[in-house]
C-alpha positions as CSV (number, residue, x, y, z in Angstrom):
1,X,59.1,315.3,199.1
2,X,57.8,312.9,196.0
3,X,57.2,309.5,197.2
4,X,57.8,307.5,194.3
5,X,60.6,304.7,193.3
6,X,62.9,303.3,196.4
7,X,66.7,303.5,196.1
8,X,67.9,300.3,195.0
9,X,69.9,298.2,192.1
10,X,68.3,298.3,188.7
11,X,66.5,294.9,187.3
12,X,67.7,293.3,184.4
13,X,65.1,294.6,182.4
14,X,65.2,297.8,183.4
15,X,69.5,297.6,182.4
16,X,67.5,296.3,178.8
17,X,65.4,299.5,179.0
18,X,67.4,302.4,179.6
19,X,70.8,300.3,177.2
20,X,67.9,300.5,174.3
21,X,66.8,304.4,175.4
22,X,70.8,305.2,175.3
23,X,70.6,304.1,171.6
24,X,67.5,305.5,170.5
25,X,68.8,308.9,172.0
26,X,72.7,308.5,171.1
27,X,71.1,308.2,167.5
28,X,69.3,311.1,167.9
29,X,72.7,313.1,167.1
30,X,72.8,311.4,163.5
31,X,69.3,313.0,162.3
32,X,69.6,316.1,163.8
33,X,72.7,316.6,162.1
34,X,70.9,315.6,158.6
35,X,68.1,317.9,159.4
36,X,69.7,320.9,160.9
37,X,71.1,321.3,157.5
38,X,68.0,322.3,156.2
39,X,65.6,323.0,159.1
40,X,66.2,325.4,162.2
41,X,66.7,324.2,165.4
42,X,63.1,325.6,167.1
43,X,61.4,324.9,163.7
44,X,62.7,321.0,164.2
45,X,62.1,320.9,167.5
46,X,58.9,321.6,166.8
47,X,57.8,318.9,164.1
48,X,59.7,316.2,166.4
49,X,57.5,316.6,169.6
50,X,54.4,317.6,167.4
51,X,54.8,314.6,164.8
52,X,55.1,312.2,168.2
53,X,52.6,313.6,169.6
54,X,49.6,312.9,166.9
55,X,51.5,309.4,166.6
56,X,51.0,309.0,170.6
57,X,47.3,310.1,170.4
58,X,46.2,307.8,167.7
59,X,48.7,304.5,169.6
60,X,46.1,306.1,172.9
61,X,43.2,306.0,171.0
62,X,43.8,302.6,169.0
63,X,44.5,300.8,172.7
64,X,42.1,302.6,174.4
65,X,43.6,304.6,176.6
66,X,42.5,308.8,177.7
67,X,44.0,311.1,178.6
68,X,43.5,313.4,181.8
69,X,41.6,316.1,182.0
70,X,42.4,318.0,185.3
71,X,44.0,321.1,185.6
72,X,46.8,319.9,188.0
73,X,47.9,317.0,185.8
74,X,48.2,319.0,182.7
75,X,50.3,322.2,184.7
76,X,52.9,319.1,185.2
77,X,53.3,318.2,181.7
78,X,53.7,321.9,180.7
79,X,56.3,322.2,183.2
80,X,58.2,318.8,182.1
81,X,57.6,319.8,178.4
82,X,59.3,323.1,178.8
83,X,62.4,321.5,181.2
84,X,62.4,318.5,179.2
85,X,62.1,319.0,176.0
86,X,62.1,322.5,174.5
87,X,64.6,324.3,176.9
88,X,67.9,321.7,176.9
89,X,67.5,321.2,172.6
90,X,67.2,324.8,172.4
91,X,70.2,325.9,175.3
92,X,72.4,322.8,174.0
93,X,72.0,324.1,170.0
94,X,72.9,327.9,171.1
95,X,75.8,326.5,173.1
96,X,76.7,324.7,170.2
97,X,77.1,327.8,168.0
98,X,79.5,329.6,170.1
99,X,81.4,326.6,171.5
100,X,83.3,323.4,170.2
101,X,80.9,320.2,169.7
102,X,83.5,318.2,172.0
103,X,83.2,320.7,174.4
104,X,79.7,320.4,174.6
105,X,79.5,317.0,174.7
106,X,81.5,316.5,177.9
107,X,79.4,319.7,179.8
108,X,75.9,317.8,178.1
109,X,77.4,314.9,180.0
110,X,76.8,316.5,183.5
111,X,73.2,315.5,183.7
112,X,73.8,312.2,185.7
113,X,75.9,314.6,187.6
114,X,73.4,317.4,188.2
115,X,70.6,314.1,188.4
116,X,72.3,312.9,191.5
117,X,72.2,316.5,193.1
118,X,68.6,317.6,192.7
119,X,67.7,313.9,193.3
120,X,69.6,314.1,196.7
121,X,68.3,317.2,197.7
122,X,64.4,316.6,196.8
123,X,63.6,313.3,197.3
124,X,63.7,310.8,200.5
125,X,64.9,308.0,198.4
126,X,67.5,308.6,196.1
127,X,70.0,310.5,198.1
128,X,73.6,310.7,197.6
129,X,75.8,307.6,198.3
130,X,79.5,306.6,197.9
131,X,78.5,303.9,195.5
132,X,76.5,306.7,193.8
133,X,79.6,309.5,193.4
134,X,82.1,306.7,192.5
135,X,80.0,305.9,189.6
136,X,79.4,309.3,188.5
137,X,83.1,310.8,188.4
138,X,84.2,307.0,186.9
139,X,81.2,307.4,183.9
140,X,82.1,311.5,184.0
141,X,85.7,310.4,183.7
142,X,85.0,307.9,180.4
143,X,83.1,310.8,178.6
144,X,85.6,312.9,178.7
145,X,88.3,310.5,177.8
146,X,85.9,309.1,174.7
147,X,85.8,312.8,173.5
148,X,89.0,313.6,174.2
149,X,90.5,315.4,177.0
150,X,92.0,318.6,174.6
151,X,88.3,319.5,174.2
152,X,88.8,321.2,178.0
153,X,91.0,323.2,176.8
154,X,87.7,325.0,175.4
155,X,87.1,325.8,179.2
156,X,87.4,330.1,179.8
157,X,86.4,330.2,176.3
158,X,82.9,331.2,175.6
159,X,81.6,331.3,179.1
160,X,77.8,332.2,178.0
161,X,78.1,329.2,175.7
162,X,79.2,326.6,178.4
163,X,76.7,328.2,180.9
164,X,73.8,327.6,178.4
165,X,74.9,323.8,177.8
166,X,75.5,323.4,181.5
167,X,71.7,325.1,181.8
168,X,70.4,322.5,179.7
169,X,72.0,319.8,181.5
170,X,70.5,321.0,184.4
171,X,67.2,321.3,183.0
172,X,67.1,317.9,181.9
173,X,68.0,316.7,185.3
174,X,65.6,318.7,187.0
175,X,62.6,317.3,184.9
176,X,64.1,313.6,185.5
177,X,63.3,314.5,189.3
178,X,60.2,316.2,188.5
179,X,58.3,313.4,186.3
180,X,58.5,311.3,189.4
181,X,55.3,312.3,190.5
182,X,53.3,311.1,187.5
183,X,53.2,307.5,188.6
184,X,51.6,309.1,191.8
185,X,49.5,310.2,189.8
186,X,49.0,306.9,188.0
187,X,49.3,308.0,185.2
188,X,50.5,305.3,182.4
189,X,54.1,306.2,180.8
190,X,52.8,306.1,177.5
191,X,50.4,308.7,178.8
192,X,52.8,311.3,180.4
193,X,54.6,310.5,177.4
194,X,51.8,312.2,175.3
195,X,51.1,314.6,177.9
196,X,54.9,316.1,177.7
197,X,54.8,316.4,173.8
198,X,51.9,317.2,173.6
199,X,52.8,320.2,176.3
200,X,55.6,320.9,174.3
201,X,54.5,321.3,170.8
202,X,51.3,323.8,172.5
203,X,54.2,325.5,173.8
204,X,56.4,326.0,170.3
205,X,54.1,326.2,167.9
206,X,53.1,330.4,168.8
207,X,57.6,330.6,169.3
208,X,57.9,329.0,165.7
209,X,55.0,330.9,163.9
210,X,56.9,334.2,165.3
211,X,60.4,333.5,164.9
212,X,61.2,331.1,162.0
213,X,58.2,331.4,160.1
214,X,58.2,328.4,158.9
215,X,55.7,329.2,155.4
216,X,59.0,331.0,153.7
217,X,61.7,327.9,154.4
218,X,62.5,325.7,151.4
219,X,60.7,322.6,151.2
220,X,63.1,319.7,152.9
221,X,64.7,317.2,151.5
222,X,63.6,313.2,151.5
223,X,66.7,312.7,153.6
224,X,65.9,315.4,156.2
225,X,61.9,314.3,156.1
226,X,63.5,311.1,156.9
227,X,65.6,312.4,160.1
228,X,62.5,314.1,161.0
229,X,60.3,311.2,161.3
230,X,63.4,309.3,162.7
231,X,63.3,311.7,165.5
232,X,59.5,311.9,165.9
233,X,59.7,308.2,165.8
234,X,62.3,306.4,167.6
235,X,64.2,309.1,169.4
236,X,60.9,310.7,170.9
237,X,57.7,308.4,170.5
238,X,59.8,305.3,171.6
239,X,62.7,307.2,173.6
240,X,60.0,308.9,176.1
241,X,57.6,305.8,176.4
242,X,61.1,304.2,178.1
243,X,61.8,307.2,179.5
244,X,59.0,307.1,182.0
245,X,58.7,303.6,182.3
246,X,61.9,303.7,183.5
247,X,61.5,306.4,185.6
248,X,58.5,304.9,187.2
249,X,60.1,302.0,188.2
250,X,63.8,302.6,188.8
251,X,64.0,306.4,189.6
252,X,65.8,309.6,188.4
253,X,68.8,308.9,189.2
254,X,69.5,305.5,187.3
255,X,67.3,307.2,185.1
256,X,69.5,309.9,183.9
257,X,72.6,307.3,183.7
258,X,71.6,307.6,180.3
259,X,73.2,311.1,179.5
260,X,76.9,309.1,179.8
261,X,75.4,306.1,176.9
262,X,74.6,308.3,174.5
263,X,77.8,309.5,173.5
264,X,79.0,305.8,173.4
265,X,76.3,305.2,171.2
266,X,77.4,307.7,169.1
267,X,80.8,306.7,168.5
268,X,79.1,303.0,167.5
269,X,77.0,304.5,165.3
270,X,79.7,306.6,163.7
271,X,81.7,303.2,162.9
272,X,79.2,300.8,162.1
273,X,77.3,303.8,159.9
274,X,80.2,306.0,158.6
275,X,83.1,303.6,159.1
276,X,84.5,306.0,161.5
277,X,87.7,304.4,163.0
278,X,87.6,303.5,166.7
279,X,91.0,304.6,168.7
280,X,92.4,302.7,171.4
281,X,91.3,306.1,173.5
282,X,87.5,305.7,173.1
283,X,87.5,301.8,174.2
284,X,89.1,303.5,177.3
285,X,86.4,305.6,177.7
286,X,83.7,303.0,177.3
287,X,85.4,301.0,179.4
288,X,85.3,303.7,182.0
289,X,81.5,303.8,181.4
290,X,81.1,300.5,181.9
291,X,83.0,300.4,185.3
292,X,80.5,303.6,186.6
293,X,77.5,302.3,186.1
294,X,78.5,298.4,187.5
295,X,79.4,301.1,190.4
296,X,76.6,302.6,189.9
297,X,74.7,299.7,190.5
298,X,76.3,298.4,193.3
299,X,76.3,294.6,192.7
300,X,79.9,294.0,191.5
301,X,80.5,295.8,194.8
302,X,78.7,293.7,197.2
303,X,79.4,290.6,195.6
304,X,83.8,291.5,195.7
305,X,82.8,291.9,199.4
306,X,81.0,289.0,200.0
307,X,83.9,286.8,198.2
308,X,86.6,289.2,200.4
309,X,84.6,287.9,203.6
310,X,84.6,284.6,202.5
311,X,88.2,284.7,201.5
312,X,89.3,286.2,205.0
313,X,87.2,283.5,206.9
């Protein structure tokens, strides 16, 4: 059992926290599409968790701040940095290959799903309620109407390529759960934050040497240096800081609410950035996502009953 956040309605800041992580993370799909073009997938996994992490040392060093030295602490951030990081890129990108990007996006949107689960089954203090699965199938329900439901028809398809998206997802949930215990720890988020990439890029940098030798690949482009350091930047440096402060404070499972933002950032991106046209099916969808996380949270709820009770009386 992990003793860590209790089970209640997020702040208002922490709503501010993980709205601004859903963009810095639904954006995340824009550069890696610029740099995939010119990089492989382990290759730029690789320069985005090493590039944050020699930004997060020197923001440690310039503040202050060390970081741990004991043998238990640093067994944690390998273990986050492989289920957090490296394994969901690398399962979601070979999913990818062999299934339709729609597809993946509505399996990729399990993780609040899969969150809810592990958090149920391994804490003391997130478990399962009704508020909880209403929220989920509602949020569930606006991803795949954003995307579009004909991308199920991809379902029977490829079955290794929707297990290894559905892997990821799980992954990603699983470490949610599992970086709980750094704030027992107390351990700062911008220091787990550095501990994870730092884990991460130890981890790949042998993998990339050996497989994509990266000494014989063309020199990028300025565009794809510049999704690069976008990545390494805002999507990782940024992204993970709120990503365990959030996690400190208001727990896996509001945590990983996040996984059903991203695409809606996405689309927003795509028309403010690519004047992509907005159809009347993804405001649906949003609006779906909007209703499961005020379920989610529980306050709309409570506050319909309260004004039922005072109705009736």
């Amino acid at each position: 059992m992990i003793d860590v956040p209790a089970n209640r309605p997020m702040t208002p800041v922490e709503w501010a926290m993980l709205l601004t992580l859903g963009l810095f993370w639904g954006g995340s799909f824009f550069f890696t599409a610029i740099a995939l073009a010119e990089l492989p997938p382990l290759t730029l996994t690789l320069l985005r968790v090493g590039i944050a992490a020699l930004v997060l040392h020197l923001v440690l060093k310039i503040i202050g701040q060390r970081m741990p030295t004991g043998r238990k602490v640093w067994i944690a951030f390998f273990v986050i940095g492989l289920f957090n990081n490296i394994l969901p890129v690398y399962l979601i990108a070979w999913g990818q290959v062999r299934i339709p990007s729609g597809l993946a996006s509505i399996l990729a949107a399990t993780i609040p799903l899969f969150g809810v689960l592990v958090a149920h089954l391994f804490t003391h203090d997130e478990k399962m309620t009704a508020n909880r699965v209403a929220g989920l199938l509602l949020g569930f329900g606006g991803v795949v109407v954003m995307v579009g439901p004909a991308a199920l028809g991809g379902l029977g398809g490829d079955l290794l390529g929707q297990l290894s998206v559905l892997a990821a997802a799980l992954s990603s949930a699983s470490a949610g759960v599992f970086g709980r215990r750094f704030q027992a720890m107390r351990l700062t988020p911008l220091v787990t934050a550095t501990g994870q990439v730092t884990a991460a890029t130890v981890i790949l940098l042998p993998i990339v040497l050996l497989v994509d030798r990266p000494w014989t690949l063309a020199f990028p482009s300025g565009s794809a240096i510049g999704a690069v350091v976008g990545l390494a930047i805002l999507s990782t440096v940024f992204g993970y800081f709120l990503y365990f402060r959030i996690l400190s404070t208001a727990g896996a499972t509001n945590l990983l609410l996040v996984g059903f933002l991203m695409p809606v950032t996405a689309v927003l991106l795509g028309s403010l950035l690519l004047n992509e046209r907005l159809d009347p099916r993804e405001f649906l969808g949003m609006a779906l996502i909007g209703l499961g996380l005020a379920a989610m949270d529980g306050r709309l709820l409570r506050l319909a009953r309260r004004r039922g009770s005072a109705n009736s009386a």
